[in-house]
N, C-alpha and C positions, 0 to 999 in steps of 0.2 A: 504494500500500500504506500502511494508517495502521499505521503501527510501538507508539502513540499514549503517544510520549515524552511525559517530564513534565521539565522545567527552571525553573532557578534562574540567578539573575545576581549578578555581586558587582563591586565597580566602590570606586575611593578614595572616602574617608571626605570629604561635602559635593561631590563631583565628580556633574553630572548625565549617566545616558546619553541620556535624551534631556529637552525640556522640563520634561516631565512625572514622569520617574522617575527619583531619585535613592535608591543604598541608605544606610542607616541603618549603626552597627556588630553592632545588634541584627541586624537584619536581615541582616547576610551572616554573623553568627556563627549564625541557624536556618538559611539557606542551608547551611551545611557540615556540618550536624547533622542534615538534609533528605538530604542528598545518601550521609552516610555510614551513615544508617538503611534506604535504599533506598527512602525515598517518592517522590525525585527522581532523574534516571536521567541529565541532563547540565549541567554549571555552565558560564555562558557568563561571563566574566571578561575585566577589563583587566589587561595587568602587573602590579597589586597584587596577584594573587594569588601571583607568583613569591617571596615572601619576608613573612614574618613569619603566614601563612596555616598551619594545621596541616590540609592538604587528606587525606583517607583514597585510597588507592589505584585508581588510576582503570586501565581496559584500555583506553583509547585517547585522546589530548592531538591535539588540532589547533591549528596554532599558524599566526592568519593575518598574522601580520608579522615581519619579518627580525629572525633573531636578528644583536645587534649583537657581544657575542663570547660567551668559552667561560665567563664566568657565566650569562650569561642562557640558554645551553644547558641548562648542566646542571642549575638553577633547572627550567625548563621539562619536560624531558625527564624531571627527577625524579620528574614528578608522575605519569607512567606507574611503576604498581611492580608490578601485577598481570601474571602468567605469560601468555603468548602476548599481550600489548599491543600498539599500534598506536602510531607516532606518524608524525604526517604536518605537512610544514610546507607552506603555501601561497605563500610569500613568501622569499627569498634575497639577500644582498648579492652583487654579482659579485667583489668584494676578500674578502668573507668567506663563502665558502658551507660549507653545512652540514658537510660531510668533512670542509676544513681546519679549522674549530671544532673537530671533534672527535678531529683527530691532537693541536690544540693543550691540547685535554683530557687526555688517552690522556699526555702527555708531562709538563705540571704533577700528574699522578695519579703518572708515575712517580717524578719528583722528592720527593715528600711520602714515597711510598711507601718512600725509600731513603735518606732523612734522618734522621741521627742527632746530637743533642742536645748529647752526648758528643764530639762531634768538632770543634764551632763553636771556633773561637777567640776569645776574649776579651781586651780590652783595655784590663785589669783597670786601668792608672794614669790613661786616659781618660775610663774610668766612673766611678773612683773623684772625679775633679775635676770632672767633671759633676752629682753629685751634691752634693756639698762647695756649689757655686756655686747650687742647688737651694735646698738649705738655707740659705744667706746671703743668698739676695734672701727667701727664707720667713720668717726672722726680724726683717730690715729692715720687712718690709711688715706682718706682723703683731704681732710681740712687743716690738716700742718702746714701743706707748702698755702699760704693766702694768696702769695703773688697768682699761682693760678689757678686758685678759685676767682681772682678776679679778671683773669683773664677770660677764663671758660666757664662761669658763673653755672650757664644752662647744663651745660653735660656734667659737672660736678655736683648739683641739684637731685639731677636725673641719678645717678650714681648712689648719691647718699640715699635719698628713699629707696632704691634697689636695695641696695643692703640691707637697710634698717627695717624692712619692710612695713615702711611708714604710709599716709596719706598723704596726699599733696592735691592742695585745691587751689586754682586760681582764679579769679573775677577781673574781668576789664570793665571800665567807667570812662567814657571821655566827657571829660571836663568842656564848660564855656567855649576856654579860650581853645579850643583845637588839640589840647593835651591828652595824655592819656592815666588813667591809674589801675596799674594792677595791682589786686590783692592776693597774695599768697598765705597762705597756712598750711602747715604742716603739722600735723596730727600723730602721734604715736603712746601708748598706753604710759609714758615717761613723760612725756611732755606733749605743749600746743604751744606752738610759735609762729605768730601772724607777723606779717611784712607790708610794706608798701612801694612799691615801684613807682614813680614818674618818670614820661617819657614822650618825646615828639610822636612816637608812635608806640604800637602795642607790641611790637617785638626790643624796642628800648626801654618801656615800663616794666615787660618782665622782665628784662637783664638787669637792671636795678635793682627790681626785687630782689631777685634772688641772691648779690648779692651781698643785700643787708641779711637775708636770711640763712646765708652760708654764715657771715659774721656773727650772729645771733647763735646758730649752734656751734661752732666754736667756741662761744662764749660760755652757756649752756654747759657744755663738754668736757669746759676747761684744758682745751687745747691751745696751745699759744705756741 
């Protein structure tokens, strides 16, 4: 019987399926746009499709090698979403087959499902010195040398909150006369240290800002 299917393949980015064919990222992004238009009726793929793929609804997944646990299940299994679906797998571990994968889903599903936010304890004098020791190797490594922090005020900025893994807010206002004012704040469970930048424009307001606010946690820091 010719059924007389149409398919498409999709396989990692420089990965060859065979000599001669290797896909492109163009090419497996027409692939899924082939497939969810209806020109193409089945995508034969490697594991790269279980993740970062936004695949449209398939009514049946064949899956010819062992899932290894209840990620790669549910990844897989996901991809069936259409009503009366199929999924059939070819391949099984004998320490993980397919049912205890999926009690051990059915049971992390209940756990998420029954957690609450509100109930975690925290260990508020633990966080709080961990953060504190955040911030003091953050100012040792960057805010010593000032000359360039005020050379490079932005990416030194940019830097310290990476590290510190702080908050950083900024606000623009222009002023009357054509001016401009950024507000910056920088938030962290140690401290809050708001700034003020002016400037003919809003990329000179926030270079100001920042900085007096480079200066401020140096200050702060007691780095000198």
């Amino acid at each position: 019987v010719n059924f007389n299917f149409k398919s498409g393949y999709i396989a990692a980015r420089g990965s060859k399926i065979t000599p001669s064919i290797k896909v492109t990222p163009s090419q497996a992004k027409s692939t899924l746009e082939n497939f969810r238009n209806g020109d193409i009726d089945i995508i034969v793929a490697t594991s790269v499709i279980e993740e970062g793929f936004d695949v449209p609804a398939a009514n049946m997944v064949i899956s010819f090698d062992y899932l290894k646990d209840s990620v790669e299940l549910c990844q897989r299994f996901g991809r069936a979403r259409q009503e009366d679906c199929a999924i059939i797998v070819m391949d099984e571990r004998k320490d993980r087959p397919v049912e205890k994968l999926q009690k051990v889903r059915q049971h992390q599903d209940s756990i998420i499902g029954t957690f609450d936010p509100s109930k975690v304890q925290h260990n508020t004098a633990a966080e709080l010195n961990v953060q504190k020791n955040l911030e003091r190797y953050a100012a040792r490594q960057l805010l010593v040398d000032a000359a360039k922090c005020d050379d490079l005020p932005l990416k030194y900025v940019h830097m310290y909150v990476q590290k510190t893994r702080g908050i950083l807010e900024e606000k623009f206002r222009e002023q009357p006369d054509g001016c401009y004012h950024c507000e910056i704040k920088y938030e962290s469970m140690v401290r809050v240290v708001r700034t003020l930048g002016i400037g003919a424009s809003k990329k000179e307001a926030k270079r100001q800002g920042s900085k007096v606010l480079l200066e401020e946690l140096r200050r702060c820091t007691n780095v000198c």
